[in-house]
mmCIF file of the C-alpha atoms, coordinates in Angstrom:
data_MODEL
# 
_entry.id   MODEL 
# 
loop_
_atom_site.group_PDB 
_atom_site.id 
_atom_site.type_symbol 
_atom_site.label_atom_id 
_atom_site.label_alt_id 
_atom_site.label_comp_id 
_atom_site.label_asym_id 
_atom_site.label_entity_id 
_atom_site.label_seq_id 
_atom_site.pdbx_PDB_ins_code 
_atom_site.Cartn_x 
_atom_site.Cartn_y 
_atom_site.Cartn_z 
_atom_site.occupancy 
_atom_site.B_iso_or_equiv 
_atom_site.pdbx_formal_charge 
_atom_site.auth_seq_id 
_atom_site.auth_comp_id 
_atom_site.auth_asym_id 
_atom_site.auth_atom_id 
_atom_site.pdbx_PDB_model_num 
ATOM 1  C CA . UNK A 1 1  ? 8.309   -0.258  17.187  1.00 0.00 ? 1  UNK A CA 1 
ATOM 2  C CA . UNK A 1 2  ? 10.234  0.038   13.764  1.00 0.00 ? 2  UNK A CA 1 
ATOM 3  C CA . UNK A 1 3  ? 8.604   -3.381  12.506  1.00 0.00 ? 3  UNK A CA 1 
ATOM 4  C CA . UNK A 1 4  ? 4.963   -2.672  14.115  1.00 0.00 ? 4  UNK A CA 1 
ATOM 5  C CA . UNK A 1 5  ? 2.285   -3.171  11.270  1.00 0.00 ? 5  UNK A CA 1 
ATOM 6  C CA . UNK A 1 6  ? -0.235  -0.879  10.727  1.00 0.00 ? 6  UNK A CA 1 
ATOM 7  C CA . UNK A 1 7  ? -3.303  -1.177  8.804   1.00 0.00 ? 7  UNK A CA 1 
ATOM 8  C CA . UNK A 1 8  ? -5.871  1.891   8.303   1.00 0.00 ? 8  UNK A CA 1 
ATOM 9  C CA . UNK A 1 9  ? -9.193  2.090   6.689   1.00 0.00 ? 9  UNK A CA 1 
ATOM 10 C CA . UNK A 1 10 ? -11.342 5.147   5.550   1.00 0.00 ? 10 UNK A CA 1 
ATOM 11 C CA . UNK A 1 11 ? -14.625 4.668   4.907   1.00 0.00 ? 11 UNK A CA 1 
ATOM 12 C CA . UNK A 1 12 ? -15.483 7.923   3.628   1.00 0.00 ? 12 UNK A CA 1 
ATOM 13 C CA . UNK A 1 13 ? -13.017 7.390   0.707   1.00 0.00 ? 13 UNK A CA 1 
ATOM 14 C CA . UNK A 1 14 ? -12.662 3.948   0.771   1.00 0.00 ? 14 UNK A CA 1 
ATOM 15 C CA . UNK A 1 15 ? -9.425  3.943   0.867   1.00 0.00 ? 15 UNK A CA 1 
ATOM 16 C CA . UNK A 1 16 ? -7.253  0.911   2.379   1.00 0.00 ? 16 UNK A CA 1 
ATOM 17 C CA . UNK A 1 17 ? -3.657  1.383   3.621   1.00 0.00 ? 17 UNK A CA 1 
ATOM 18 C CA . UNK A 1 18 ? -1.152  -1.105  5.343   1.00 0.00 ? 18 UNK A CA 1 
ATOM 19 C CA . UNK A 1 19 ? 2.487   -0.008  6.234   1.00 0.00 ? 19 UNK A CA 1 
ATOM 20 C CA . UNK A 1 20 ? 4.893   -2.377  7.561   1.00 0.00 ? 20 UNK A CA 1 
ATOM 21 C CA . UNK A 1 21 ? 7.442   0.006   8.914   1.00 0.00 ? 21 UNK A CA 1 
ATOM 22 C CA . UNK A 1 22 ? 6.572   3.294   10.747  1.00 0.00 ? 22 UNK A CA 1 
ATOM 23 C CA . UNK A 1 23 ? 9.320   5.174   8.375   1.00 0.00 ? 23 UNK A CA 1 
ATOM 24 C CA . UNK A 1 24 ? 9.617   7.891   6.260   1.00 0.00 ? 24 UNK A CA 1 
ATOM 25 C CA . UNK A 1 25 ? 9.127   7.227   2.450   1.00 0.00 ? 25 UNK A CA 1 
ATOM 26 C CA . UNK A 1 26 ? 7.165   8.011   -0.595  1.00 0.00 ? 26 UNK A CA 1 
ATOM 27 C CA . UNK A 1 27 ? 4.120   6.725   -2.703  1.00 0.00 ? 27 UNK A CA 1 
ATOM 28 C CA . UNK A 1 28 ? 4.845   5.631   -6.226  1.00 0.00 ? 28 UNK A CA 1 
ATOM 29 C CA . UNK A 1 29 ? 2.848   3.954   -8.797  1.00 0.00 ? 29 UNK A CA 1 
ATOM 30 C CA . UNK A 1 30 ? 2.337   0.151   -9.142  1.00 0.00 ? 30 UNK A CA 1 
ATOM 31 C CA . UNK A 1 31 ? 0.510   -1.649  -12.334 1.00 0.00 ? 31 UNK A CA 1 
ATOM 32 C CA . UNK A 1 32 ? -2.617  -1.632  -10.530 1.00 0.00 ? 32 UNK A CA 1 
ATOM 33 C CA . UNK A 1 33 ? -4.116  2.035   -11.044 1.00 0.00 ? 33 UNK A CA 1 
ATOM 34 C CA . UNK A 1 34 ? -6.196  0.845   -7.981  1.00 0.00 ? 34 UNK A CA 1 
ATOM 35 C CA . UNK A 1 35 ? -2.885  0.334   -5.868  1.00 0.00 ? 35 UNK A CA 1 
ATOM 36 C CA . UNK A 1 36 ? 0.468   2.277   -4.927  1.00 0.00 ? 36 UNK A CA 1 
ATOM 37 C CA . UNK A 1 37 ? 3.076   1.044   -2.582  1.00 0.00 ? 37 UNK A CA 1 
ATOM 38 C CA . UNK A 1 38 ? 5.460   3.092   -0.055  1.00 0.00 ? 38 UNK A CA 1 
ATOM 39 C CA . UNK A 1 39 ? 8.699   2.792   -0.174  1.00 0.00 ? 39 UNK A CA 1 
ATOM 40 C CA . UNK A 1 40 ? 11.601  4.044   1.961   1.00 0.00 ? 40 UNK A CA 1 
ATOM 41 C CA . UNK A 1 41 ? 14.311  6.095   0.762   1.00 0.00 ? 41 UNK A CA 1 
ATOM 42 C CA . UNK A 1 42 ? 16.605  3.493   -0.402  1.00 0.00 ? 42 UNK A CA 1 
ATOM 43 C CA . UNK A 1 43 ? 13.808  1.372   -2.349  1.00 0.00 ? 43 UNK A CA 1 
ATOM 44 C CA . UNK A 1 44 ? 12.346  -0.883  -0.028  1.00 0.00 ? 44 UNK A CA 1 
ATOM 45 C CA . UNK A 1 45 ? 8.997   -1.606  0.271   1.00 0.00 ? 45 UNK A CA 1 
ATOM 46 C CA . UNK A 1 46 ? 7.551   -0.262  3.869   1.00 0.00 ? 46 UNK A CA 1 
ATOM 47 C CA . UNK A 1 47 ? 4.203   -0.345  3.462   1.00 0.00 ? 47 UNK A CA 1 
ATOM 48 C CA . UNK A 1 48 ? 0.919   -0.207  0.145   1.00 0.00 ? 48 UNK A CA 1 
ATOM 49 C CA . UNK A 1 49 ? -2.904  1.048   -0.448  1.00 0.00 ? 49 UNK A CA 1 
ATOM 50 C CA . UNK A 1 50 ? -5.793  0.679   -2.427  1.00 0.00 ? 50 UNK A CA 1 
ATOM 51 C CA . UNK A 1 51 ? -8.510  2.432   -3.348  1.00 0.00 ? 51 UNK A CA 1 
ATOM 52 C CA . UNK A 1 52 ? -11.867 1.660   -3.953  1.00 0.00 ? 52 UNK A CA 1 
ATOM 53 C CA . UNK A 1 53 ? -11.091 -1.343  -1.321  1.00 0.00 ? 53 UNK A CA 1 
ATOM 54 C CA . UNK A 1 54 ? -14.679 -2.162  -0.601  1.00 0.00 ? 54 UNK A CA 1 
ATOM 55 C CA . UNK A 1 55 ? -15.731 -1.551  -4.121  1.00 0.00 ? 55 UNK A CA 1 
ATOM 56 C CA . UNK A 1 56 ? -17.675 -4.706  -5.598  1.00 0.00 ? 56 UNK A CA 1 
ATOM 57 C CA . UNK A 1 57 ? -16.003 -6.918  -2.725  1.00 0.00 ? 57 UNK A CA 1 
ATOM 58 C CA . UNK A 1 58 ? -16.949 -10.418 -3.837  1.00 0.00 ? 58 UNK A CA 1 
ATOM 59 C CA . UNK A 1 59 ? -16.922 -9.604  -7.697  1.00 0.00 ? 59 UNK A CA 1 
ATOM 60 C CA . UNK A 1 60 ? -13.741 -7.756  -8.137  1.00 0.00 ? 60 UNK A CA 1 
ATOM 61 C CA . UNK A 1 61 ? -9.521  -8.172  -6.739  1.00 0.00 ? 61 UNK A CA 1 
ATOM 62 C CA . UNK A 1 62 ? -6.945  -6.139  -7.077  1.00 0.00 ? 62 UNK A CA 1 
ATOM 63 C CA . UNK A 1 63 ? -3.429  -7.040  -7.054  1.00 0.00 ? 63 UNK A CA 1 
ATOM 64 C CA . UNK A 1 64 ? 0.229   -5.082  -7.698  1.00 0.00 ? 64 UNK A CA 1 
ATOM 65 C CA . UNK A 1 65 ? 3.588   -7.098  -7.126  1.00 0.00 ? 65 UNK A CA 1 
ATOM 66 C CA . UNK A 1 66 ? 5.374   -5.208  -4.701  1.00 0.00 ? 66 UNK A CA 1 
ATOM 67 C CA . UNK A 1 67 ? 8.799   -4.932  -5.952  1.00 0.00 ? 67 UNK A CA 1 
ATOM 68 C CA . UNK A 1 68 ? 12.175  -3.650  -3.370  1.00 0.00 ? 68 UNK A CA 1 
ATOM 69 C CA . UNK A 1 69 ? 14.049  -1.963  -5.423  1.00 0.00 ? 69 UNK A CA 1 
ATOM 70 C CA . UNK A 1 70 ? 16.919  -1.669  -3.021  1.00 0.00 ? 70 UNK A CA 1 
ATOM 71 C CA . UNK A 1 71 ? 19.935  -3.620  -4.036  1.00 0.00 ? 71 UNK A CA 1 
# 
């Protein structure tokens, strides 16, 4: 179940998240102030979210690159 993707949506906050590995990790910043990305302990991307997904839908994109940081 380690490599299960998950994708969650909340409509209330409009808030999008998909994580790629069920594992413990942290949020940190990306160069999209709409966007963050998860990341495991040793650097590797596990998972990202955006806010204000459904926010001007066919006017407006948001994109980070996701980096892995790990060696």
């Amino acid at each position: 179940m380690d490599k299960d993707t998950t994708v969650w949506y909340g409509r209330k906050g409009d808030y999008l998240e998909v994580l790629f590995r069920q594992k413990e990790g942290y949020f940190r910043e990306t160069e999209n102030d709409a966007a963050i990305e998860k990341v495991d302990p040793e650097g590797h991307v596990i998972g990202c979210s955006l806010l204000n997904a459904r926010q001007n839908p066919s006017e407006a994109s948001a994109s980070a690159p996701l980096r892995d940081a790990a060696p």
